[in-house]
The first five atom37 places (N, CA, C, CB, O) and aatype in JSON, in Angstrom:
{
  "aatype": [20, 20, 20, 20, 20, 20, 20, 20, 20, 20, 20, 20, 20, 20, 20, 20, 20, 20, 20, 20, 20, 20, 20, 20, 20, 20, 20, 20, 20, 20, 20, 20, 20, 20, 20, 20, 20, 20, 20, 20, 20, 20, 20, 20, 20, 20, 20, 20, 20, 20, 20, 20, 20, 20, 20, 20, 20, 20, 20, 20, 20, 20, 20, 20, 20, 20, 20, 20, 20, 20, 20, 20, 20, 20],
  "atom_mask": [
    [1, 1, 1, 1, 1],
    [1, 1, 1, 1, 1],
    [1, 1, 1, 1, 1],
    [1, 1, 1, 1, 1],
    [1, 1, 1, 1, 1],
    [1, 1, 1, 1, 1],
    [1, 1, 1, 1, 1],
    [1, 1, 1, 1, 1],
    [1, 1, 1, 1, 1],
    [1, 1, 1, 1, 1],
    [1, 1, 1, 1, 1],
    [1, 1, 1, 1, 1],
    [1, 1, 1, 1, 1],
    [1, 1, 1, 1, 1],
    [1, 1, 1, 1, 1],
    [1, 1, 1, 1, 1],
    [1, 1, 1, 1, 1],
    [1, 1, 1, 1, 1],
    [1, 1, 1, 1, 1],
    [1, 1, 1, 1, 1],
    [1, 1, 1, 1, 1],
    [1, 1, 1, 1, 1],
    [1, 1, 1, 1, 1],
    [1, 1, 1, 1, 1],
    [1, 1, 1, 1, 1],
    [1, 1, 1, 1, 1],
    [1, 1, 1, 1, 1],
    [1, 1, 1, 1, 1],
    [1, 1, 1, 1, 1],
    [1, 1, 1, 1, 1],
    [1, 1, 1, 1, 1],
    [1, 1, 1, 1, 1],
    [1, 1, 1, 1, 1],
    [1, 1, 1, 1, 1],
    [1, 1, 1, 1, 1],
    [1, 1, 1, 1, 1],
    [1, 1, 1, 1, 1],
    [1, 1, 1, 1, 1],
    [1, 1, 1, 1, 1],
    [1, 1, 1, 1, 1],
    [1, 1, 1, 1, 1],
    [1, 1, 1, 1, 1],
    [1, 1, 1, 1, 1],
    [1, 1, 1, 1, 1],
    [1, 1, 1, 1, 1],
    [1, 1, 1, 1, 1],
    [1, 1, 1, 1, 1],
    [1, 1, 1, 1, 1],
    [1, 1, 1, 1, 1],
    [1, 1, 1, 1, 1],
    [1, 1, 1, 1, 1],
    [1, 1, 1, 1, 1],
    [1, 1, 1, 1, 1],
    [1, 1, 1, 1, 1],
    [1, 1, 1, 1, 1],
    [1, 1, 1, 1, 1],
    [1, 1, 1, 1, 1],
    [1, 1, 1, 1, 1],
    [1, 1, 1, 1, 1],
    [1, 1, 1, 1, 1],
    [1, 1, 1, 1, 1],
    [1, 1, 1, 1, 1],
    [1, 1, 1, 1, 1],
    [1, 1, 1, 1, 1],
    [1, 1, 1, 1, 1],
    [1, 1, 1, 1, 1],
    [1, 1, 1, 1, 1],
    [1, 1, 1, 1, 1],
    [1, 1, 1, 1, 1],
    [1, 1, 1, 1, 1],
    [1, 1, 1, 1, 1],
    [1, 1, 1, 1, 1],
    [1, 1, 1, 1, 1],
    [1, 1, 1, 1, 1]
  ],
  "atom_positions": [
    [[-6.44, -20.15, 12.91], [-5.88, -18.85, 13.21], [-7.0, -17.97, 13.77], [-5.23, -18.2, 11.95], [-8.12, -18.1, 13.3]],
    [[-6.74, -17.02, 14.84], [-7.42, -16.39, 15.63], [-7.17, -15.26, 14.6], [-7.05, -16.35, 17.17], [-6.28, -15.02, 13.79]],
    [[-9.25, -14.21, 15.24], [-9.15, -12.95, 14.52], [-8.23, -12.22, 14.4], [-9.81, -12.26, 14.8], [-8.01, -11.55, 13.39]],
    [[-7.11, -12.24, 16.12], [-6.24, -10.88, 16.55], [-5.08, -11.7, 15.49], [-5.73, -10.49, 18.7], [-4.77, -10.89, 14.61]],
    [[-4.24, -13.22, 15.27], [-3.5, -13.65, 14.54], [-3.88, -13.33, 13.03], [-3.39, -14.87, 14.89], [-2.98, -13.43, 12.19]],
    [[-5.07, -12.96, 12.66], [-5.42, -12.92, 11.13], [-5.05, -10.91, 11.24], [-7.61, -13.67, 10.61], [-4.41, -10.22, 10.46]],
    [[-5.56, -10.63, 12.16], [-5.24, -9.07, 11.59], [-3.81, -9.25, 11.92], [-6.07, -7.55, 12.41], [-3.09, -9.11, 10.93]],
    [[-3.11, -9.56, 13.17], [-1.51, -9.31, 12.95], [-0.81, -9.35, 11.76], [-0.81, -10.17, 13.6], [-0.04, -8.51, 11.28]],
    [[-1.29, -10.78, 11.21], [-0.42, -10.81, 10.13], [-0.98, -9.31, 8.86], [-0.6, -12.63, 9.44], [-0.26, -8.47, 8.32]],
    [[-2.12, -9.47, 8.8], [-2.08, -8.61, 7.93], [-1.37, -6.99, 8.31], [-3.47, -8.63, 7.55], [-0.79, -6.31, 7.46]],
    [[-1.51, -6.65, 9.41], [-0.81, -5.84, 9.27], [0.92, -5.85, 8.81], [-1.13, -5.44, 10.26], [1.44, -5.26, 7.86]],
    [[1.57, -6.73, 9.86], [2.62, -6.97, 9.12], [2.93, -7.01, 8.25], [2.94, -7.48, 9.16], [4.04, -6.51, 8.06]],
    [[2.05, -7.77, 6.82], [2.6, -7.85, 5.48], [2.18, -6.37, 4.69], [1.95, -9.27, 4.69], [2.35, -6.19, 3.49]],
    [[1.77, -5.67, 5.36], [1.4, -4.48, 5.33], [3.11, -3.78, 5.27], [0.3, -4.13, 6.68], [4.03, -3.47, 4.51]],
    [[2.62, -3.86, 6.88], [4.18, -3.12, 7.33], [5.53, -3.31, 6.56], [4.61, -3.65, 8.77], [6.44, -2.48, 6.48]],
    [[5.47, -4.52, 6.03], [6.81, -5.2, 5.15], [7.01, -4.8, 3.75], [6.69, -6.79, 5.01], [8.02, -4.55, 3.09]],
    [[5.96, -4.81, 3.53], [5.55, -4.6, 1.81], [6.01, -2.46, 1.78], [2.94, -5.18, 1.41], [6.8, -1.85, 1.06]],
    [[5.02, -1.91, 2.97], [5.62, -0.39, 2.57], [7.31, -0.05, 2.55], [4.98, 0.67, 3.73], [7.9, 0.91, 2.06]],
    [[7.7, -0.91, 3.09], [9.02, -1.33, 3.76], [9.58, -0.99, 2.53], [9.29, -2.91, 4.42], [10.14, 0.02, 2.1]],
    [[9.21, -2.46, 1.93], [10.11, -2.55, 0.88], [9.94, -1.43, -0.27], [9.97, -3.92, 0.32], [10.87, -1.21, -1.05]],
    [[8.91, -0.83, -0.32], [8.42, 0.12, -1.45], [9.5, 1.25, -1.46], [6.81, 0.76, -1.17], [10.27, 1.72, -2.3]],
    [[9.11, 1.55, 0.29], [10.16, 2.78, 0.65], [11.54, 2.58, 0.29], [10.22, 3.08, 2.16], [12.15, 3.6, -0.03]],
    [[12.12, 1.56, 0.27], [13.67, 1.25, -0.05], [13.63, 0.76, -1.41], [14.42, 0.1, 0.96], [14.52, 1.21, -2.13]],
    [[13.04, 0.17, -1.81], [12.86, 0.35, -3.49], [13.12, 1.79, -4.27], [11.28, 0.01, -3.85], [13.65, 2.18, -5.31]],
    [[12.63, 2.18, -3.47], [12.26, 3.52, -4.36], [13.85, 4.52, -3.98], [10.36, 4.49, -3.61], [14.61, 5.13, -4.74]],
    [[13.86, 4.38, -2.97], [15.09, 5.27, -2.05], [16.49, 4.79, -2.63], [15.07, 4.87, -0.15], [17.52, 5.47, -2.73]],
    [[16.36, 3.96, -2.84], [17.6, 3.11, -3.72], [17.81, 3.34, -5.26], [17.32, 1.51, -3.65], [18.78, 3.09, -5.97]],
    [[16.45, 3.96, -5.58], [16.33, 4.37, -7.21], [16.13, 3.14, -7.81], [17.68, 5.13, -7.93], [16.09, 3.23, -9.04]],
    [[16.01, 2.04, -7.36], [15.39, 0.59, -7.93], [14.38, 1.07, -9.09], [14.43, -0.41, -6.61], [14.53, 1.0, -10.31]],
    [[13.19, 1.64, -8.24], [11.85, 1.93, -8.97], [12.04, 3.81, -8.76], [10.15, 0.99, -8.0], [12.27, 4.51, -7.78]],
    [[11.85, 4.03, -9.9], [11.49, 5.41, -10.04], [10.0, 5.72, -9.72], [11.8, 5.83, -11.42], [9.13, 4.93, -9.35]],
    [[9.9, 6.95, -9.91], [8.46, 7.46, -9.1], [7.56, 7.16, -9.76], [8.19, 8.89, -8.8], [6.64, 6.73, -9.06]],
    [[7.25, 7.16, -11.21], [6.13, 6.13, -12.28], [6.01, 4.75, -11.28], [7.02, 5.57, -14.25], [5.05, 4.51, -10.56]],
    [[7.35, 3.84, -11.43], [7.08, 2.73, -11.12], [6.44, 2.45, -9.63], [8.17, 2.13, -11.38], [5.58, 1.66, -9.26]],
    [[7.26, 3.46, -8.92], [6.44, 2.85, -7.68], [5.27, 3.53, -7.21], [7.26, 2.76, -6.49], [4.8, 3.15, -6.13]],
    [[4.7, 4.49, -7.85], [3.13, 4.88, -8.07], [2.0, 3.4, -8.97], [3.23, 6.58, -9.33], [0.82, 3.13, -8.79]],
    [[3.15, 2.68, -9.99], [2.28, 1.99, -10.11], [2.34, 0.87, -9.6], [2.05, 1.95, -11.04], [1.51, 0.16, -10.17]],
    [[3.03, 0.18, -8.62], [2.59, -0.51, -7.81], [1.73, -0.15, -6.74], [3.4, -0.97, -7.49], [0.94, -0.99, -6.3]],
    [[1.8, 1.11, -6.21], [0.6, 1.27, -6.11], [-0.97, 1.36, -6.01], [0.76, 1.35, -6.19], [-1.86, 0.87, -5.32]],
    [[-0.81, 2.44, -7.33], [-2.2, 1.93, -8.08], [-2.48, 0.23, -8.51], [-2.21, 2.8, -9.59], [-3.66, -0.08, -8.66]],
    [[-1.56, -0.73, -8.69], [-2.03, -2.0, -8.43], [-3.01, -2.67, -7.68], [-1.3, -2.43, -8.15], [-4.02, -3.35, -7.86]],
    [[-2.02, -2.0, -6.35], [-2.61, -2.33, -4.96], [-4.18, -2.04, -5.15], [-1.9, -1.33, -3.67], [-5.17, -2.74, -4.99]],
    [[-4.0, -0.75, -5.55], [-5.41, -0.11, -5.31], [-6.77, -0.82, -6.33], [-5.19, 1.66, -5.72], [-7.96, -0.51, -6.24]],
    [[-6.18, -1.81, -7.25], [-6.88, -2.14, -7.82], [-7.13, -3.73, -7.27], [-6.52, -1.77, -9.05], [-8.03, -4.34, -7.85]],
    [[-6.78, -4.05, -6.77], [-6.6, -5.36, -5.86], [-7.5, -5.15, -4.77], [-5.07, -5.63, -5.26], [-8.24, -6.0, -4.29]],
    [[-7.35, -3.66, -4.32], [-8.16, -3.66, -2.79], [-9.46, -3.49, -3.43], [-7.77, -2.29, -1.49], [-10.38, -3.9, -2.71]],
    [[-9.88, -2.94, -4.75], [-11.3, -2.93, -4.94], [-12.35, -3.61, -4.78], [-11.47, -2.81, -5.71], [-13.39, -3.2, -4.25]],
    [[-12.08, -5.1, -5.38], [-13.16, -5.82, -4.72], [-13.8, -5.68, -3.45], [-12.84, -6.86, -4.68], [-15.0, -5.88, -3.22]],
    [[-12.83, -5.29, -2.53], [-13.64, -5.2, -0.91], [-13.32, -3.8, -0.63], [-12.97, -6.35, 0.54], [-12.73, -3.63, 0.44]],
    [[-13.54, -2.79, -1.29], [-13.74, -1.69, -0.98], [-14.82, -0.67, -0.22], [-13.57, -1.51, -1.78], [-14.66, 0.4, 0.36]],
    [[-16.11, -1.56, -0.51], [-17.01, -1.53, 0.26], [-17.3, -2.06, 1.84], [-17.63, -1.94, -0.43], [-18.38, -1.9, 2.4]],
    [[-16.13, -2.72, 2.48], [-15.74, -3.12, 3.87], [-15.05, -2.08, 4.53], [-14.91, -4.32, 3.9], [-14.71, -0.99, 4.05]],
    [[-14.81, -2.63, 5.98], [-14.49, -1.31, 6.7], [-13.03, -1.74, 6.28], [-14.96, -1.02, 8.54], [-12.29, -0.78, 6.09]],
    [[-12.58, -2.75, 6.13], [-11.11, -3.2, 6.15], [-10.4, -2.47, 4.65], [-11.05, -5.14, 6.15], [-9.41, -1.75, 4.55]],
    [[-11.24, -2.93, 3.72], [-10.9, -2.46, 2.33], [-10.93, -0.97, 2.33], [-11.89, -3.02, 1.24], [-9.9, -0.5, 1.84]],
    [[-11.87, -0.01, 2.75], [-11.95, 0.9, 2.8], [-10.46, 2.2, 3.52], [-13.15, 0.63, 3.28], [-10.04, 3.34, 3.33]],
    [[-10.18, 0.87, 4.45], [-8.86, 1.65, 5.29], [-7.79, 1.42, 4.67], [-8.53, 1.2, 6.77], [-6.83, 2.16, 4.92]],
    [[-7.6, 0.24, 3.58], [-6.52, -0.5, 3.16], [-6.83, 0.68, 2.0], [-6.53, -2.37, 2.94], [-5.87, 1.38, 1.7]],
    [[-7.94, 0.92, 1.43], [-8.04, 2.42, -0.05], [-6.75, 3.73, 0.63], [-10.51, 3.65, -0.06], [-5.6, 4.12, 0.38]],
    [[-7.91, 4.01, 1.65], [-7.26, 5.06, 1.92], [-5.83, 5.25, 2.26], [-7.85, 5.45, 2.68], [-5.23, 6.23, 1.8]],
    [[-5.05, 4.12, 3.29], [-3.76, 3.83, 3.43], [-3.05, 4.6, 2.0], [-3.59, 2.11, 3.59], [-2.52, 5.71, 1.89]],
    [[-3.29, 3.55, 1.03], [-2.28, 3.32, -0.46], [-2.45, 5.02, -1.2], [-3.18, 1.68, -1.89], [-1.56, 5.6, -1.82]],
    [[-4.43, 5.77, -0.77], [-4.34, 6.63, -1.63], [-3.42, 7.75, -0.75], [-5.8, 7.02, -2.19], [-2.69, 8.5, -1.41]],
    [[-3.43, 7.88, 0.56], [-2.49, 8.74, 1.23], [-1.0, 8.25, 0.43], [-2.55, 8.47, 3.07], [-0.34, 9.03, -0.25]],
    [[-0.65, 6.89, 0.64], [1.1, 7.42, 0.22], [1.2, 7.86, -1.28], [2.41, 5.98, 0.37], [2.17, 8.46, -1.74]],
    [[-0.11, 7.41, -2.13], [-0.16, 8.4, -3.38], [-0.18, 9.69, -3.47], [-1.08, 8.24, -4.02], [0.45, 10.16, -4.42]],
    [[-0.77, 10.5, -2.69], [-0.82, 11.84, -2.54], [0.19, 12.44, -1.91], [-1.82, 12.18, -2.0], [0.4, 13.61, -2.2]],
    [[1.16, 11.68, -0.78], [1.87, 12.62, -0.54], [3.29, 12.28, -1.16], [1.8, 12.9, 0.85], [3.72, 12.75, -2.21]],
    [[4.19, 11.04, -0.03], [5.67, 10.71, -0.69], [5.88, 10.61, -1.57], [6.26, 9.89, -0.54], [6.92, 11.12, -1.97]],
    [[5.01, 9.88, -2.49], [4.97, 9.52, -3.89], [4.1, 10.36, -4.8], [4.55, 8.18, -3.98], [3.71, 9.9, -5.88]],
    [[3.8, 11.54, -4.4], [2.68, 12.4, -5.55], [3.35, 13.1, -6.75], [1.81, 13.74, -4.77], [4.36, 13.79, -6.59]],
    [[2.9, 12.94, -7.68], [3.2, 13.44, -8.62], [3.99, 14.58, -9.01], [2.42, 13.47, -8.92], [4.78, 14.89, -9.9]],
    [[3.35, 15.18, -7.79], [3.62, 16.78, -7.64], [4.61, 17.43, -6.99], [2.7, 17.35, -7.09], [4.78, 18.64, -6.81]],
    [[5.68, 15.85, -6.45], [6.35, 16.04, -5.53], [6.16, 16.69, -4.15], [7.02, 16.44, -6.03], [7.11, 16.74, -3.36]]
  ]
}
């Protein structure tokens, strides 16, 4: 698999996964606890490579939809 085939996909499963979060949640599947803590999962998953430029964008991604759609604070 080529670099541009290794980032496609990752973006995609990117793209799929917020997908599903967003309709999870929109459906009332997962309430706002739950799908903050999949989330914060994520965010604990991306740590190991948080120190990369990749990990670093993949932090910030998850901590933006924490702060806003999904913030606490509504």
């Amino acid at each position: 698999m080529s670099d541009v085939d290794a980032r496609a996909l990752a973006i995609a499963g990117g793209a799929i996964a917020a997908a599903l979060i967003d309709i999870l949640h929109d459906k009332g599947i997962l309430n706002l606890m739950e799908t903050r803590s999949v989330l914060d999962n994520a965010m604990h998953r991306i740590d190991p490579i948080v120190r990369t430029p990749e990990g670093a964008e993949a932090s910030r991604i998850v901590a933006g939809m924490l702060r806003t759609k999904y913030s606490v604070r509504g």
